[in-house]
C-alpha positions in Angstrom: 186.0 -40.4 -9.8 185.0 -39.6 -6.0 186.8 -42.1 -4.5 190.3 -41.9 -6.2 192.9 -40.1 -4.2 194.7 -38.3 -7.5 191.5 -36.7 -8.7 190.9 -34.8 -4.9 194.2 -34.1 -5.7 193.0 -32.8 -9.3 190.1 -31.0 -7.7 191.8 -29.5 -4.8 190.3 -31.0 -1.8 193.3 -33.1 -1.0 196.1 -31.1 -1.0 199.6 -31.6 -3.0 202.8 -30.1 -3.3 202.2 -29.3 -7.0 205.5 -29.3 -9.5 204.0 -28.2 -13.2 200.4 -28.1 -14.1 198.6 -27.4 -18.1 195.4 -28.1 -18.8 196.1 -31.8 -19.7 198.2 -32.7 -16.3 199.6 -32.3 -12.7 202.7 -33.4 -11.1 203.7 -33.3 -7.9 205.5 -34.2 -5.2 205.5 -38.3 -4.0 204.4 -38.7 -0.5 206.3 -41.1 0.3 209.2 -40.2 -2.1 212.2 -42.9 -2.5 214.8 -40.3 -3.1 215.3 -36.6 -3.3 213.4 -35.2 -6.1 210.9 -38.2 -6.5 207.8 -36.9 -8.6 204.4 -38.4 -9.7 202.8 -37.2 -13.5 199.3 -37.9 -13.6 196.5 -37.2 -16.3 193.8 -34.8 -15.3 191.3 -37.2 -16.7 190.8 -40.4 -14.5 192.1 -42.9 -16.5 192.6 -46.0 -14.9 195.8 -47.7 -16.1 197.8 -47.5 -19.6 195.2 -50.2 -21.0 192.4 -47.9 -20.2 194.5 -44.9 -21.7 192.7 -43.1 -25.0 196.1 -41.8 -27.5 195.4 -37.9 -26.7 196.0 -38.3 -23.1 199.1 -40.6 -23.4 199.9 -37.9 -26.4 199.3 -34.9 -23.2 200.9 -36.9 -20.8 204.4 -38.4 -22.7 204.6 -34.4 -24.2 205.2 -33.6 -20.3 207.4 -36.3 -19.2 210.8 -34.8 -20.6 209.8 -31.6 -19.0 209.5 -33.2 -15.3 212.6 -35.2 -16.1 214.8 -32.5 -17.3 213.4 -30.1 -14.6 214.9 -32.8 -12.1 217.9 -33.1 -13.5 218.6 -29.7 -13.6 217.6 -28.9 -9.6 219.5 -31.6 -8.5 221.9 -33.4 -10.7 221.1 -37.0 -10.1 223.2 -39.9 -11.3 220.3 -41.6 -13.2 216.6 -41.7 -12.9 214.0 -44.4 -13.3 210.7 -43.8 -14.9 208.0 -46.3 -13.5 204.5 -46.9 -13.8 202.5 -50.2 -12.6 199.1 -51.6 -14.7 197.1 -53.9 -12.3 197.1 -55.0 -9.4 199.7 -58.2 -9.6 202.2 -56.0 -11.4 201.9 -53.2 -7.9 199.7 -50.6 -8.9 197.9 -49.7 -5.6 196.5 -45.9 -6.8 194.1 -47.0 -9.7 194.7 -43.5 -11.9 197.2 -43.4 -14.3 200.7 -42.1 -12.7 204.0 -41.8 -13.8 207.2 -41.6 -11.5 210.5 -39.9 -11.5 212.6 -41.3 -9.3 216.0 -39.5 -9.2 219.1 -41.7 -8.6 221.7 -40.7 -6.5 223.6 -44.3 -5.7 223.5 -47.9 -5.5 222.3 -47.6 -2.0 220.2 -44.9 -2.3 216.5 -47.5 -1.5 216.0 -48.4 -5.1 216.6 -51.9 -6.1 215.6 -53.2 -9.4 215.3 -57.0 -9.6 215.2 -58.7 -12.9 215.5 -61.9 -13.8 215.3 -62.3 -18.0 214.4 -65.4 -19.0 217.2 -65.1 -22.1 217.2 -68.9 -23.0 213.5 -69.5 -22.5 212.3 -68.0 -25.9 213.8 -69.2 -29.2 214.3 -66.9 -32.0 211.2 -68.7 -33.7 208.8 -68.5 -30.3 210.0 -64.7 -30.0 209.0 -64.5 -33.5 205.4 -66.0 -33.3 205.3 -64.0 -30.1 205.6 -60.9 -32.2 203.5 -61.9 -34.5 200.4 -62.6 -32.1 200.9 -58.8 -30.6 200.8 -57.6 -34.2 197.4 -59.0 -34.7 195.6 -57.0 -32.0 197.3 -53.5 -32.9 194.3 -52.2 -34.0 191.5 -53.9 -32.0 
């Protein structure tokens, strides 16, 4: 796609400061990292978000994942690291090509703040249930 930022990146005409590549993927280096260490996975084929996403280039992409991770760990010994990844627009995705980060945790005041509120009695077992159930339907749609 000419416009998206990560496929320059793919295609060399933006440059990156490039982790691991195969023929499937590319990480690299976040810009704007949040903490020592913080990577970005992406697909080489533009794929917009994980809804977009065909099986053989999650498949490529997930077979990476615990290489990047483990690579981190290894370099720099974090306490923890989040994985994260955004899907539209409402849930923060701002870069529309698939990405993945690593963000290595170092401390509870290292910039990275989690904020989840679960809605634990909102659901019954029964809702949860027919919840399930509705998801189940579309599997293979």
């Amino acid at each position: 796609m000419s416009d998206c930022i990560f496929c320059k990146i793919i295609e060399g005409s933006i440059p990156c400061t490039k982790v691991y590549e195969d023929e499937h993927v590319l990480a690299f280096m976040d810009i704007a990292p949040l903490s020592k260490g913080h990577t970005l996975l992406i697909p080489k084929q533009h794929v917009k978000d994980i809804f977009e996403m065909p099986e053989d280039v999650a498949r490529n992409l997930y077979a990476a994942a615990p290489k990047i991770a483990n690579a981190i760990k290894k370099a720099f010994n974090p306490q923890g690291m989040n994985t994260l990844n955004n899907n539209g627009a409402l849930a923060g995705q701002t870069v529309f090509h698939y990405h993945l980060h690593f963000i290595p945790r170092y401390g509870e005041d290292d910039g990275y703040k989690v904020r989840w509120e679960a809605k634990k009695d909102e659901f019954t077992p029964e809702q949860l249930k027919a919840l399930a159930e509705e998801i189940k339907e579309n599997l293979n749609q």
